[in-house]
Structure formats: structure tokens, C-alpha cells
N, CA and C atoms as an extended XYZ file, in Angstrom:
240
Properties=species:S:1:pos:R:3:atomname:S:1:resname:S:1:resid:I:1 pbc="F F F"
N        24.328       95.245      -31.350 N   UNK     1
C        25.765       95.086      -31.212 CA  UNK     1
C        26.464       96.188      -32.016 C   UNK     1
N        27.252       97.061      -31.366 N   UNK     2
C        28.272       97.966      -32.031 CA  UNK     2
C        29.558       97.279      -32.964 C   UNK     2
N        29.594       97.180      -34.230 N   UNK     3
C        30.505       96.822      -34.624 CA  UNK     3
C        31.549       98.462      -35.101 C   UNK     3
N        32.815       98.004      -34.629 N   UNK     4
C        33.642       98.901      -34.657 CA  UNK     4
C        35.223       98.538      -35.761 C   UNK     4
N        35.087       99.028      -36.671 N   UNK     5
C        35.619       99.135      -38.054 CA  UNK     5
C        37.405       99.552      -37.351 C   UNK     5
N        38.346       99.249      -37.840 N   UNK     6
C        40.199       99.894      -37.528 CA  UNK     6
C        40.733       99.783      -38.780 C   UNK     6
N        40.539      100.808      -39.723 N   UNK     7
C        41.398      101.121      -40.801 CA  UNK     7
C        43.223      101.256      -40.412 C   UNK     7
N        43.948      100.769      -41.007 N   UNK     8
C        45.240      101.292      -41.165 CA  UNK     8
C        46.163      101.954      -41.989 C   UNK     8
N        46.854      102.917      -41.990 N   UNK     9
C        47.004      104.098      -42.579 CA  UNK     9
C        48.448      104.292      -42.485 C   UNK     9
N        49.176      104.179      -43.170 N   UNK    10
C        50.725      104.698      -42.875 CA  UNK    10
C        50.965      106.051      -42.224 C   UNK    10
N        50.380      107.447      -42.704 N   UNK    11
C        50.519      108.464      -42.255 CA  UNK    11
C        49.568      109.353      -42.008 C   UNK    11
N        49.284      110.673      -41.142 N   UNK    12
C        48.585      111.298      -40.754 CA  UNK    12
C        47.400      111.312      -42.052 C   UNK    12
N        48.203      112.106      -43.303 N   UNK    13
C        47.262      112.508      -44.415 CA  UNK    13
C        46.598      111.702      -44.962 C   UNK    13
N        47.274      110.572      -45.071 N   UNK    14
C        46.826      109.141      -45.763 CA  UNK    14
C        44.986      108.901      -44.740 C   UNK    14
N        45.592      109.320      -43.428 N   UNK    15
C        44.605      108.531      -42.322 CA  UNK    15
C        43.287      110.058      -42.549 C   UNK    15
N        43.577      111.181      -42.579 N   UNK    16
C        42.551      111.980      -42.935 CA  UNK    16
C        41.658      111.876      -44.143 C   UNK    16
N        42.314      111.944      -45.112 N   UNK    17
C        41.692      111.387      -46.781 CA  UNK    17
C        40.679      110.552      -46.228 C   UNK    17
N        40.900      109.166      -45.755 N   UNK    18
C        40.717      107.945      -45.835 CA  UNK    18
C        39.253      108.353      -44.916 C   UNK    18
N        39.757      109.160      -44.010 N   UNK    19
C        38.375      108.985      -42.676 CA  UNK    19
C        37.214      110.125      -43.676 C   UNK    19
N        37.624      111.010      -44.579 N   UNK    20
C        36.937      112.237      -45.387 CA  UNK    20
C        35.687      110.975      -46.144 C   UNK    20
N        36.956      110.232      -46.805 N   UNK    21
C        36.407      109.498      -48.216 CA  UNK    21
C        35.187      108.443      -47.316 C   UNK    21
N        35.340      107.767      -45.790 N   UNK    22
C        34.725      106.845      -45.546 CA  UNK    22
C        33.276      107.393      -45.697 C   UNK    22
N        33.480      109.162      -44.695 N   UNK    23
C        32.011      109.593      -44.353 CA  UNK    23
C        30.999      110.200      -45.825 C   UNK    23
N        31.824      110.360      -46.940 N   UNK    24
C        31.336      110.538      -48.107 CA  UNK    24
C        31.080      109.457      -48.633 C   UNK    24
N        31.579      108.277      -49.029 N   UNK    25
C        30.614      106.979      -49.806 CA  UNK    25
C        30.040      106.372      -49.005 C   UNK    25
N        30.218      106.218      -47.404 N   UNK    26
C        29.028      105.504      -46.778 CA  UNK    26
C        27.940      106.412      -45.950 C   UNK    26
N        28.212      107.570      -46.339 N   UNK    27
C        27.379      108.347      -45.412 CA  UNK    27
C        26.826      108.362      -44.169 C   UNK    27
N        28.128      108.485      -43.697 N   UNK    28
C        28.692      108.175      -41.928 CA  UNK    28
C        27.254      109.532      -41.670 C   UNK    28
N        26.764      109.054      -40.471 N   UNK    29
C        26.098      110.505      -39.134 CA  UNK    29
C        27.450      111.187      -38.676 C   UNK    29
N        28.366      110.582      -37.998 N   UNK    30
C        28.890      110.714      -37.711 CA  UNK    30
C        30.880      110.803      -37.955 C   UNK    30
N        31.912      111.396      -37.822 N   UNK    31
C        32.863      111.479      -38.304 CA  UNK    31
C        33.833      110.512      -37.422 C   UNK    31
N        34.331      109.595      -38.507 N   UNK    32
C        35.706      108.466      -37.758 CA  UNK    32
C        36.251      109.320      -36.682 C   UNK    32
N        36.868      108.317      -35.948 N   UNK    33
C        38.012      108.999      -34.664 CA  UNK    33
C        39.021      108.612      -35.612 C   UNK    33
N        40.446      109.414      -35.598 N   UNK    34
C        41.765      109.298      -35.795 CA  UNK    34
C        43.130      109.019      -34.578 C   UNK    34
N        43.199      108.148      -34.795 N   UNK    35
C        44.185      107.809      -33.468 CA  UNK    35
C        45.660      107.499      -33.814 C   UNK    35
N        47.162      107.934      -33.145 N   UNK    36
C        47.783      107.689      -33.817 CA  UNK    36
C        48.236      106.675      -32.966 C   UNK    36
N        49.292      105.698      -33.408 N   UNK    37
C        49.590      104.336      -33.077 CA  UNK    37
C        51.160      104.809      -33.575 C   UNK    37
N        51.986      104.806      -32.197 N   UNK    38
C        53.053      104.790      -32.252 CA  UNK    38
C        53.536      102.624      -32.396 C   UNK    38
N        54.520      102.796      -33.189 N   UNK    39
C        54.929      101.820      -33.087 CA  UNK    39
C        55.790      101.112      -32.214 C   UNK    39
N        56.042      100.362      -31.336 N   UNK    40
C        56.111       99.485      -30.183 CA  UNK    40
C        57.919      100.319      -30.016 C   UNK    40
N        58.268      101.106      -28.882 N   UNK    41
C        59.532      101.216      -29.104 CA  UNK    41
C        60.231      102.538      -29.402 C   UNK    41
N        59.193      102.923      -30.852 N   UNK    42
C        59.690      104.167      -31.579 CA  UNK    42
C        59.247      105.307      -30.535 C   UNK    42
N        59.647      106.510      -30.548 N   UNK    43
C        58.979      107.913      -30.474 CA  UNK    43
C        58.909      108.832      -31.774 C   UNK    43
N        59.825      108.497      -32.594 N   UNK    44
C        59.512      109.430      -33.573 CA  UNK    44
C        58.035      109.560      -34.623 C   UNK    44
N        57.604      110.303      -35.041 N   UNK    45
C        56.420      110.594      -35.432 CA  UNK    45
C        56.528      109.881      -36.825 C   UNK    45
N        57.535      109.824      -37.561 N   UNK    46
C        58.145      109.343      -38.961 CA  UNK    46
C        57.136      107.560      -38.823 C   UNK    46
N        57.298      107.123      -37.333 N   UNK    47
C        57.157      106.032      -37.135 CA  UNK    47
C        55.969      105.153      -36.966 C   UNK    47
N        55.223      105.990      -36.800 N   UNK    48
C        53.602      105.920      -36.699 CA  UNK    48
C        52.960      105.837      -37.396 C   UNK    48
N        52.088      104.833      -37.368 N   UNK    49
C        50.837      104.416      -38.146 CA  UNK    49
C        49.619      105.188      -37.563 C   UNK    49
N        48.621      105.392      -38.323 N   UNK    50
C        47.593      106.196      -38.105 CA  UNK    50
C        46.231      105.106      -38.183 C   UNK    50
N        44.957      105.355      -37.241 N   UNK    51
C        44.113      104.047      -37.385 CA  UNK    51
C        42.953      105.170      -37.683 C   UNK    51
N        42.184      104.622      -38.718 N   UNK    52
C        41.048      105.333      -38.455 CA  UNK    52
C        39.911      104.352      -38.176 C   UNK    52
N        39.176      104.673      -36.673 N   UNK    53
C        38.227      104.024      -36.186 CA  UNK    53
C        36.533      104.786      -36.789 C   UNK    53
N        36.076      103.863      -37.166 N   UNK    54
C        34.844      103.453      -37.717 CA  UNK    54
C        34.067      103.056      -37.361 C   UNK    54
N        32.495      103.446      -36.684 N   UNK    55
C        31.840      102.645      -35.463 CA  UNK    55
C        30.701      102.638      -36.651 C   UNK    55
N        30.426      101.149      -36.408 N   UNK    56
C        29.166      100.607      -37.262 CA  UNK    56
C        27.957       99.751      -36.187 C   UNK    56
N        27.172      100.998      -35.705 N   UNK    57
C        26.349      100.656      -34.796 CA  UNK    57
C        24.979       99.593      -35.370 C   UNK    57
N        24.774       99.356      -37.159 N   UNK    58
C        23.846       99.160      -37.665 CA  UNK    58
C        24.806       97.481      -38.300 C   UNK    58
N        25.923       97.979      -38.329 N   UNK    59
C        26.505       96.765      -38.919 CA  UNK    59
C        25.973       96.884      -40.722 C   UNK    59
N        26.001       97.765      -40.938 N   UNK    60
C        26.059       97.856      -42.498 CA  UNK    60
C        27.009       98.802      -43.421 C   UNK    60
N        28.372       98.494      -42.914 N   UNK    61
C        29.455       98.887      -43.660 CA  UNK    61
C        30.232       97.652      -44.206 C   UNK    61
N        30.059       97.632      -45.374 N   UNK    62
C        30.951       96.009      -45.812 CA  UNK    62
C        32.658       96.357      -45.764 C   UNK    62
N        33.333       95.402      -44.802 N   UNK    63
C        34.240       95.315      -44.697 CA  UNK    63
C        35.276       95.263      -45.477 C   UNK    63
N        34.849       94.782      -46.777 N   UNK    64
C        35.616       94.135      -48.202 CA  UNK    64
C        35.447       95.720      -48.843 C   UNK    64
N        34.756       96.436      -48.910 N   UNK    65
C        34.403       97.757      -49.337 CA  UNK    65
C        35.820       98.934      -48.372 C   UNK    65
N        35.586       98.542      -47.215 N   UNK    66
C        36.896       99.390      -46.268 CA  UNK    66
C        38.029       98.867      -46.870 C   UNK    66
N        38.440       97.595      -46.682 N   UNK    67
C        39.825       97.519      -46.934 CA  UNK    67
C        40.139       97.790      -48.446 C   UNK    67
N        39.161       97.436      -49.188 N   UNK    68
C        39.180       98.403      -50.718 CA  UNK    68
C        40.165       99.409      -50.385 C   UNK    68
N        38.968      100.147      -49.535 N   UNK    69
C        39.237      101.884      -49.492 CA  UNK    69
C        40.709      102.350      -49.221 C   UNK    69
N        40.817      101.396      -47.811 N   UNK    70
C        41.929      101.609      -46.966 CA  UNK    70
C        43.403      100.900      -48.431 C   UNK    70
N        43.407       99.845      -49.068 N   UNK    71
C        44.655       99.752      -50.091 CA  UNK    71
C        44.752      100.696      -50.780 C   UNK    71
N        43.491      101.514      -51.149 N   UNK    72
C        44.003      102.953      -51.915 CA  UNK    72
C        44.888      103.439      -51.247 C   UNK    72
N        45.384      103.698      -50.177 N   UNK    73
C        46.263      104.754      -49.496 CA  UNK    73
C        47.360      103.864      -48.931 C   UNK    73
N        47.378      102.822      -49.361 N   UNK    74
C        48.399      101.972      -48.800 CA  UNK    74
C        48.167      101.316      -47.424 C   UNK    74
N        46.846      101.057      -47.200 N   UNK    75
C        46.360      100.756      -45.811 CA  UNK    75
C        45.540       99.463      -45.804 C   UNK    75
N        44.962       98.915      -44.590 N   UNK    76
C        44.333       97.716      -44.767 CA  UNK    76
C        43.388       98.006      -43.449 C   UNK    76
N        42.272       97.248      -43.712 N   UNK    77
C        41.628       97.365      -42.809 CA  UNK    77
C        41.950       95.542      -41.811 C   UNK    77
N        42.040       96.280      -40.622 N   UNK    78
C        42.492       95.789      -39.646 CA  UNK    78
C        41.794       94.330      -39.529 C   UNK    78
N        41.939       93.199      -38.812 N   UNK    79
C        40.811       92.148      -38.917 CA  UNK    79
C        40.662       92.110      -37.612 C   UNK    79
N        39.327       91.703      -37.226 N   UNK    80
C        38.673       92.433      -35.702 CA  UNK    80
C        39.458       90.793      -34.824 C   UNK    80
């Protein structure tokens, strides 16, 4: 089973850091996707939340460890 991780991120930089820092303490193969998430309505960019997706094909990324990560930057990890 692919478990698939959705960090949330207020802004672009916040959401880069965050996807840098994931593949350095868990020692991702592979590098998060960054997606941006306009908010329902808005167009402006000011307005957007940033997600960084996290694919945990082994299921051994502790979740309580992400959203750690993700309140450093003012973010939360998403609940599936």
C-alpha cells in the first residue's frame, strides 16, 4: 500500500525548506512534489497555500515526526 504524506505550508519558501528538510532527515530516494493550492475563490498568489506531497511507499515515515516538521514553518501536516 502507497501511503501518501500532504504537508501544509503557507508559502512557496516555507513549502521548499520543508520538502529540502523532509528528504534530508528521512532520507527520501526520491524528492516531494510541490503543488500549489489556490484557495477556493482567490487568484492571487498572496493567497495560496503550498502542499508538499510525500509518497511513503514503505509506510515508514512517522506522521507525528511530519507535522513536527511541517509547525516549524507554520504548517501542519494534513490528516489523510
Amino acid at each position: 500500500m502507497n501511503v501518501r504524506h500532504v504537508l501544509v505550508l503557507p508559502d512557496r519558501d516555507a513549502a521548499e525548506e520543508v520538502a529540502q528538510e523532509v528528504v534530508d532527515r528521512f532520507g527520501l530516494s526520491e524528492d516531494p512534489r510541490l503543488v500549489r493550492d489556490a484557495l477556493a475563490g482567490e487568484d492571487d498568489a498572496e493567497d495560496a497555500q503550498w502542499l508538499v506531497v510525500v509518497e511513503d511507499p514503505r509506510e515508514r515515515l512517522d506522521p507525528t515526526a511530519l507535522d513536527a516538521l511541517a509547525s516549524e514553518y507554520d504548517g501542519w501536516l494534513e490528516a489523510p
